[in-house]
VEXNU-259353 format. One line per field, with one value per residue (C-alpha): residue number from 1; residue in three letters; z, y, x. Coordinates in steps of 0.001 Angstrom, whole numbers, always signed. Example, Ala and Ser with C-alpha at 12.3 -4.5 7.8 and 13.67 -1.06 7.14 Angstrom:
// residues 2
seq <- (1; 2)
type <- (ALA; SER)
w <- (+7800; +7140)
v <- (-4500; -1060)
u <- (+12300; +13670)
This chain:
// residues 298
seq <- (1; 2; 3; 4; 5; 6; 7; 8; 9; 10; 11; 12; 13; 14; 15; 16; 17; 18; 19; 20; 21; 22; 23; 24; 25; 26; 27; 28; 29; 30; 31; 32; 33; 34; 35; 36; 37; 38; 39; 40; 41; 42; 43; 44; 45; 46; 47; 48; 49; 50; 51; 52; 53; 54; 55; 56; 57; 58; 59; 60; 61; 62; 63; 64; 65; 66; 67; 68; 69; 70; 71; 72; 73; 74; 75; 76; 77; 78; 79; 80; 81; 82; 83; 84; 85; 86; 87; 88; 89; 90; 91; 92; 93; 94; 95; 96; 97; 98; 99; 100; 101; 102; 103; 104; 105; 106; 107; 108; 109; 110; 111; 112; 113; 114; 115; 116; 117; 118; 119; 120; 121; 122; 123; 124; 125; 126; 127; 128; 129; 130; 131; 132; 133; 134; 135; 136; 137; 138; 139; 140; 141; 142; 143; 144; 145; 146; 147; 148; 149; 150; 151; 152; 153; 154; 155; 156; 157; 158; 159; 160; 161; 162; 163; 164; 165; 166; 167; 168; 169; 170; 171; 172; 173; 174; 175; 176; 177; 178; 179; 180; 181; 182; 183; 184; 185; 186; 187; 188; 189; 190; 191; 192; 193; 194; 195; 196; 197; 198; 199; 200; 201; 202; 203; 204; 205; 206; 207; 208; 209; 210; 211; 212; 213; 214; 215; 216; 217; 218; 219; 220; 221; 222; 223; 224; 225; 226; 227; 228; 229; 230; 231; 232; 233; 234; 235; 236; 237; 238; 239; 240; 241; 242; 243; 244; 245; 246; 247; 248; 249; 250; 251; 252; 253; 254; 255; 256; 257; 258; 259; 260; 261; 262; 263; 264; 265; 266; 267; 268; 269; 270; 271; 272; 273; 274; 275; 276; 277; 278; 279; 280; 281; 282; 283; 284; 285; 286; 287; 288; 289; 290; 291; 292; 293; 294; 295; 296; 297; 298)
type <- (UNK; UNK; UNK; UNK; UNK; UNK; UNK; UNK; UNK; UNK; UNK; UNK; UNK; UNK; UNK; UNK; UNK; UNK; UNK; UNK; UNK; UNK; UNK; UNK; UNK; UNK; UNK; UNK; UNK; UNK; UNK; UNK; UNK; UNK; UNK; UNK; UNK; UNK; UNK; UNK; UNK; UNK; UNK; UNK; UNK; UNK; UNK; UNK; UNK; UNK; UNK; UNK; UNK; UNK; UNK; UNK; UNK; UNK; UNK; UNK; UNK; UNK; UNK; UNK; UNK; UNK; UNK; UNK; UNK; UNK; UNK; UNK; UNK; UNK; UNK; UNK; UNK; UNK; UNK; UNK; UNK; UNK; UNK; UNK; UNK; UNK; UNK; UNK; UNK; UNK; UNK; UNK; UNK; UNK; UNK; UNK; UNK; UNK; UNK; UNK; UNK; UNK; UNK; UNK; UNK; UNK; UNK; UNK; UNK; UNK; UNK; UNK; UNK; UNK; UNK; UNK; UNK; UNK; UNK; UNK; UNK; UNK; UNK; UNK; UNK; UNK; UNK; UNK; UNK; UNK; UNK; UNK; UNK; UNK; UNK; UNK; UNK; UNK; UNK; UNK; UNK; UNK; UNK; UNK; UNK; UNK; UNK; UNK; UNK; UNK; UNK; UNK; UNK; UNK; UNK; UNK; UNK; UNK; UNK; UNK; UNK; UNK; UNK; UNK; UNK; UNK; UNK; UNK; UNK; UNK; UNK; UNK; UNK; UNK; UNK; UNK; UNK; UNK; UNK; UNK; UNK; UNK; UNK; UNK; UNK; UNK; UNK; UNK; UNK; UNK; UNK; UNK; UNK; UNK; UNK; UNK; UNK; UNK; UNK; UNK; UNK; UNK; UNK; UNK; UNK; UNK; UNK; UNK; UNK; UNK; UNK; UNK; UNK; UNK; UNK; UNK; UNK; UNK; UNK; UNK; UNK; UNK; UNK; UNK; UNK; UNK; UNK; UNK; UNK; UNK; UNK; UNK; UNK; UNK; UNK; UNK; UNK; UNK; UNK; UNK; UNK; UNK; UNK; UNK; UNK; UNK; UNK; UNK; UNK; UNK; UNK; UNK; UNK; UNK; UNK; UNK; UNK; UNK; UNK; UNK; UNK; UNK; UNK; UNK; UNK; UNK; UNK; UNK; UNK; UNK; UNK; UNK; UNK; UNK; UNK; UNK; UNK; UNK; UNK; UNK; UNK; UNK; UNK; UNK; UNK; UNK; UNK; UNK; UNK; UNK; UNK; UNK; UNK; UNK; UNK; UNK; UNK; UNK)
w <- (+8047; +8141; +10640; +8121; +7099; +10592; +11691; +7870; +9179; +12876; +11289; +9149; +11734; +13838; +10897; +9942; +13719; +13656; +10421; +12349; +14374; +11250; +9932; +13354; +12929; +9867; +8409; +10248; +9239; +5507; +5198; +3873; -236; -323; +2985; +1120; -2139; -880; +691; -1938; -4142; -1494; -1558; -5034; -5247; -3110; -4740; -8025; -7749; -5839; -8743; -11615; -9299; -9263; -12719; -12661; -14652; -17168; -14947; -15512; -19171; -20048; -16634; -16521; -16575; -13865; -12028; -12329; -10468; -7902; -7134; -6424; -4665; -2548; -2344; -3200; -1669; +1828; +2337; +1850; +3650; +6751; +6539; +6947; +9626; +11675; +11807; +14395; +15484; +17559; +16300; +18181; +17128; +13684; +13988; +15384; +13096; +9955; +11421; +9824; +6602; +6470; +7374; +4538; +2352; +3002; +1888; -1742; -2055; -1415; -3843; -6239; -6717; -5273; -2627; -224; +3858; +6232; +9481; +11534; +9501; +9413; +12759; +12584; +10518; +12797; +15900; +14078; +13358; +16896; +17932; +15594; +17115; +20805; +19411; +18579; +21014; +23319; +21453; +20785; +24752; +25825; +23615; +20279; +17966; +15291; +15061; +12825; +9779; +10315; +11514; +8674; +6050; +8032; +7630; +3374; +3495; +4774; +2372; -487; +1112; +1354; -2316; -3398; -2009; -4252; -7123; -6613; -6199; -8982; -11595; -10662; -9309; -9825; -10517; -8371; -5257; -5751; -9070; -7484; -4455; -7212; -9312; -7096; -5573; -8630; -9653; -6711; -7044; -10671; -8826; -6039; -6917; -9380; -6895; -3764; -5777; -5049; -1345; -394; +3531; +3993; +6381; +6520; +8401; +11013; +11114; +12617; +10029; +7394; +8950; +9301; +5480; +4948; +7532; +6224; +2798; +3072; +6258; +6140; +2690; +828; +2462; +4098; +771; -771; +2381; +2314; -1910; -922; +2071; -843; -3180; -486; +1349; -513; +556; +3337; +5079; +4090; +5668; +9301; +9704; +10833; +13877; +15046; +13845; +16502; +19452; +17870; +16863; +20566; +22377; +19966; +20082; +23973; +24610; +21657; +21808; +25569; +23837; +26655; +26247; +27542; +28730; +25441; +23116; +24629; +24212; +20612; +19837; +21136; +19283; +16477; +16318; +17626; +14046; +12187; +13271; +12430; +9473; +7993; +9578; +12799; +14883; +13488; +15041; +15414; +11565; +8755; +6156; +3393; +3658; +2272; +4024; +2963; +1459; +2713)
v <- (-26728; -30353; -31288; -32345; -28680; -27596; -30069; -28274; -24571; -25224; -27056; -24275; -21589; -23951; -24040; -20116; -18812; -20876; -19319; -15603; -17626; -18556; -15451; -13748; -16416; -16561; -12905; -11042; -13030; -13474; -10139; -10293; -10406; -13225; -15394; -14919; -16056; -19390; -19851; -19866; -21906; -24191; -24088; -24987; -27544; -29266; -28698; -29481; -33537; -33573; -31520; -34195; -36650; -35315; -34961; -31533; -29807; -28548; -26921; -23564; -23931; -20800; -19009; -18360; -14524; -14319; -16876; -14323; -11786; -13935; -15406; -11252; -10780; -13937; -14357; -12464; -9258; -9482; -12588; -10027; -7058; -9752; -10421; -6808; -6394; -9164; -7762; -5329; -6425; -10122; -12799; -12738; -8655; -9829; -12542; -9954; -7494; -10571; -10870; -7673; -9764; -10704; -6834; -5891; -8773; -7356; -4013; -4859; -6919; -3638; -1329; -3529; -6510; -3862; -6392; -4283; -3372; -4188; -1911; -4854; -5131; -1312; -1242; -4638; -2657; +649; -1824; -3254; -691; +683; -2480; -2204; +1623; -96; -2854; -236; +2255; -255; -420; +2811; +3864; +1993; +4279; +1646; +4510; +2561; -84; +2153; +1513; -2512; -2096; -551; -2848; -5899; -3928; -3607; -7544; -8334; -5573; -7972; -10987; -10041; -8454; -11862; -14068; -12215; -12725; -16238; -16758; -14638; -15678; -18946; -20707; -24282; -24758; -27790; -26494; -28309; -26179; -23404; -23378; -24674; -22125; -19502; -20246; -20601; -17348; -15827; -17384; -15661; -12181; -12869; -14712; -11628; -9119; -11033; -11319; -7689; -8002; -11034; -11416; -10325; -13269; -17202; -17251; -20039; -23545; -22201; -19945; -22652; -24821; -21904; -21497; -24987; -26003; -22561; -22954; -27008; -26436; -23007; -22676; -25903; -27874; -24807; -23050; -26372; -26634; -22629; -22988; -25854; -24305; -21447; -23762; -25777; -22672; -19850; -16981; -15421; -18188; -19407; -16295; -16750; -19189; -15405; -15584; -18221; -17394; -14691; -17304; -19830; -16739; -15494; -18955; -19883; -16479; -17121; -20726; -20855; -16867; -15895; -12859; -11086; -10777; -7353; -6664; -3986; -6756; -8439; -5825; -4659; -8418; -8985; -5537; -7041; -9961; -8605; -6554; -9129; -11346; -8551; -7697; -11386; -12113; -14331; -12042; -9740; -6826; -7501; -8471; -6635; -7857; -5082; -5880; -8084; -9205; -8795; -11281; -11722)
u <- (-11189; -10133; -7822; -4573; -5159; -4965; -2030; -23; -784; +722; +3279; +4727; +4152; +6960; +9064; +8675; +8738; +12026; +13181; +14096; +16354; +18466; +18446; +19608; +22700; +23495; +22742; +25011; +28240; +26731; +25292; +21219; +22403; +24507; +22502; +19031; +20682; +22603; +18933; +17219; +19647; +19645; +16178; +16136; +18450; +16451; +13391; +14407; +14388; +10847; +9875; +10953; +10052; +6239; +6642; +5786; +9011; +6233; +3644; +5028; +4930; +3278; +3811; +7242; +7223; +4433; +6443; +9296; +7405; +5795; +9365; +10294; +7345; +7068; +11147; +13791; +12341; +10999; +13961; +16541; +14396; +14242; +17752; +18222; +16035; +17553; +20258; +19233; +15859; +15511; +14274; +10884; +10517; +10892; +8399; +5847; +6114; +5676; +2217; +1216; +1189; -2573; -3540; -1152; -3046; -6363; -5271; -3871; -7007; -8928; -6887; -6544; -8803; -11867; -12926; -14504; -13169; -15730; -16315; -14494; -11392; -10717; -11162; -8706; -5772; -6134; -5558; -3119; -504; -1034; +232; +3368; +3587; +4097; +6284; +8653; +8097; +9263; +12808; +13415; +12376; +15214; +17481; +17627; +16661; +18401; +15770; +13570; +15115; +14975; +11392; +10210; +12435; +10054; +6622; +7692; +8912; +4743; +3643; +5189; +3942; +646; +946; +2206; -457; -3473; -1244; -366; -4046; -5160; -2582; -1141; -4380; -4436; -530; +1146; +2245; +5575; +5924; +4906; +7959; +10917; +9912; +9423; +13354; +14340; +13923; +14642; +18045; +18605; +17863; +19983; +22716; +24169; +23097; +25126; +28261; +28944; +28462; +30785; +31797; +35289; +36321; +34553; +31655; +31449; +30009; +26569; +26083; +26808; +24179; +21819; +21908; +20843; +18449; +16500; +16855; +15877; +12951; +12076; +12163; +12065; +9836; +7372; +6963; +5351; +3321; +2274; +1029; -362; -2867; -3209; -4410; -6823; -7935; -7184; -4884; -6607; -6856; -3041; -2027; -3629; -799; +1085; -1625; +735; +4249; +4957; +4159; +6906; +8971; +9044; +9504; +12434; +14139; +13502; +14994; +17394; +18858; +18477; +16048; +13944; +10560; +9108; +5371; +5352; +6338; +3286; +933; +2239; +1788; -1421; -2553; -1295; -2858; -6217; -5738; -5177; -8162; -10542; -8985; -9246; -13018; -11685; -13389; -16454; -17747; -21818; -23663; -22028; -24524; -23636; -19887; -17634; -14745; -11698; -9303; -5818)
C-alpha cells in the first residue's frame, strides 16, 4: 500500500471516529430524520462547487438510477439508523459496533457476488459477533436493557455499508470519486429531506447542535466520502473498509476526552473480539495456508 494511501485511511478513520461525537450532539435535539437530512444537504452544498470545479457534473450521465440506490445504501439509511442509535448508545459503543462493517461486507460478497468464505474468515465473523454479544452484554448488565433496539439499528446501518461498498465497486467502478460523494448526498438529500419534514423539533436546538450539523456534513461527510470512493477506487472495497479497524480507537478516545464517556474492560474485550473478526474475515490475519479458498471481499 503506498504510504499517501495509508496517511488517507488514518485520516478518515479520525474524521469518522469523530463523526459519533456529532451525532451524540446534535441527534438528540434534531431527532435522526431531520439531523441526517441537513447533513447531507450540507454535505452537498458543499460538494456541489468541487464537483463543477473538477468538471465532473456529467460523470453520472447514465448512472443516475444506480446512483439513487447507492446514495440509500451508502447514505440515507445507516446515517439515519446511526442517528437513532446515538441516541441511546455512546459515541465510542457506536463506533465499535460500525466495525462490524467489513464482516458484514464479506458476507454480501458471499451471497451474492459467490466469492467464496475461507476457513479463517468464518472463523473471523463467528469471533466477530461474539464480540458484539459482550459489547452489549456489558450495557444491558448494568440494567440498560433499552440499548437493544439502538444496537441492533447500528449492526443494519454496517449491514448497508458493507452492502453498498460491493455495489459501488461492482456498478460504479471507475466513476470520479468527487462524482461519486455529490451524488451520493445528493440523493440522499431527496430521500431525506421529504421524510424529515414530518419529524420537525418542537423547540430550537442550540448553537452546538447547529455546528454539529455542519462540521459533519462538511468533514465527516463532505470531505471523507470523497476520500472513502477514492481508497475504493485505488484499493478496492475490502481494503477501503479496513479503515473500520481503526474507527473504534478514534471513536473511543474522542467519546473519552470530548464526552466524559467511560470506557469499561467489556467494551475492551467486545472491541478487541471485534476487530480480531474483522481481520480474519478480510485476510489481515490467516489461519495457516488456505490454498483452495478465496478470501473474501469486503
Amino acid at each position: 500500500m503506498k504510504p499517501i494511501y495509508l496517511i488517507e485511511l488514518i485520516s478518515l478513520a479520525a474524521i469518522w471516529g469523530s463523526s459519533f461525537i456529532f451525532m451524540r450532539i446534535g441527534s438528540p435535539e434534531f431527532g435522526p430524520f431531520l439531523f441526517m437530512a441537513l447533513r447531507t444537504f450540507t454535505a452537498s452544498l458543499f460538494l456541489l462547487p468541487i464537483l463543477y470545479i473538477a468538471k465532473q457534473q456529467k460523470a453520472l450521465n447514465g448512472y443516475k438510477l444506480k446512483m439513487l440506490v447507492a446514495g440509500q445504501l451508502n447514505t440515507a439509511i445507516p446515517f439515519v439508523l446511526f442517528g437513532y442509535a446515538t441516541l441511546t448508545l455512546a459515541a465510542g459503543t457506536t463506533s465499535v459496533l460500525n466495525a462490524t462493517t467489513p464482516m458484514f461486507g464479506a458476507i454480501v460478497a458471499f451471497l451474492w457476488l459467490k466469492q467464496k468464505l475461507s476457513l479463517s474468515a468464518t472463523l473471523g465473523l463467528f469471533i466477530g459477533f461474539i464480540g458484539v454479544y459482550f459489547l452489549v452484554f456489558d450495557k444491558v448488565s448494568l440494567g440498560e436493557s433499552n440499548i437493544i433496539g439502538p444496537a441492533v439499528a447500528a449492526l443494519v446501518a454496517s449491514l448497508c455499508y458493507g452492502f453498498s461498498a460491493n455495489y459501488t465497486k461492482r456498478y460504479l467502478s471507475g466513476i470520479n470519486s468527487v462524482a461519486l460523494a455529490a451524488g451520493s448526498q445528493i440523493s440522499a438529500s431527496l430521500t431525506l429531506i421529504p421524510i424529515s419534514l414530518f419529524f420537525l423539533p418542537t423547540r430550537l436546538p442550540s448553537n452546538e447542535a447547529f455546528i454539529s450539523v455542519i462540521l459533519l456534513g462538511v468533514v465527516c461527510t463532505g470531505i471523507a466520502y470523497i476520500i472513502f470512493f477514492r481508497l475504493i477506487a485505488n484499493l478496492g472495497p475490502a481494503k477501503a473498509m479496513s479503515v473500520t479497524y481503526l474507527i473504534p480507537a478514534f471513536g473511543l478516545l474522542w467519546g473519552s476526552l470530548f464526552l466524559d464517556e467511560s470506557i469499561s474492560q467489556w467494551m475492551i474485550i467486545g472491541c478487541s473480539l471485534i476487530l480480531t473478526g474483522v481481520a480474519l474475515t478480510t485476510g489481515l490475519l490467516k489461519l495457516g495456508k488456505q490454498p483452495n479458498d478465496l478470501q473474501s471481499k469486503a
